[in-house]
N, C-alpha and C positions, 0 to 999 in steps of 0.2 A: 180534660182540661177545658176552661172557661176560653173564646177565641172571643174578642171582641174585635170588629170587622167595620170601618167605614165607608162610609159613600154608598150606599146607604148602612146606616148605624145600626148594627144587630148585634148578637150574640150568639154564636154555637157552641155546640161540645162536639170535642172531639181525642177519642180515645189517647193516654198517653200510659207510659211516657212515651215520646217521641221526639226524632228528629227534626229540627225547623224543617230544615228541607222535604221532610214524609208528610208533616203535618200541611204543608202546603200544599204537596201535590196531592193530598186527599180532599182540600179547599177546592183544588183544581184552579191555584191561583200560580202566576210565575211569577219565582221570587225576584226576580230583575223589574219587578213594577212594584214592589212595598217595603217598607219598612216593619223589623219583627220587635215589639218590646216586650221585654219583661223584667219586672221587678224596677221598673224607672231606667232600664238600660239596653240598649239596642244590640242586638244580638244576630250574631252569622248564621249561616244557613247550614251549620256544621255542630251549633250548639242544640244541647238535649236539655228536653224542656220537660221536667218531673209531670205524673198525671194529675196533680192536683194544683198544678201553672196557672195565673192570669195573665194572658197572651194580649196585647194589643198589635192590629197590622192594620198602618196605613199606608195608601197608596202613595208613591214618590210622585211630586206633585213639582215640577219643572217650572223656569221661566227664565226670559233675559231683560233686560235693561230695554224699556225703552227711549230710543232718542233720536 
C-alpha cells in the first residue's frame, strides 16, 4: 500500500493488507501522535487497510488559545 507521510512530505510502500496498528509499528510511528486516513476518512488503529490502500498519516498537531 501507498503510505503518504508528512513533516516531511514523502511516500513509502508498505506491505498490506494490514492493520493501521502493524502498519504503524512497521513506520516505527506511535499512533497516539497521528492521524490515519483513508479513502477521505479517519480511521482507528483497529481498522484493516486492503494492499492496494492510499494511506494518508498526519501528525496531531496541538494548540490553546492564546490570551
Amino acid at each position: 500500500m501507498k503510505v503518504r507521510l508528512r513533516n516531511p512530505d514523502r511516500i513509502v510502500e508498505v506491505d498490506g493488507p494490514a492493520q493501521v496498528s502493524d502498519m504503524l509499528a512497521q513506520l516505527d510511528i506511535n499512533p497516539e501522535t497521528v492521524l490515519v486516513i483513508h479513502d477521505n476518512t479517519l480511521v482507528t488503529a483497529k481498522a484493516m487497510l486492503p494492499a492496494d490502500a492510499e494511506v494518508e498519516i498526519r501528525p496531531v498537531i496541538s494548540g490553546g488559545s492564546h490570551g
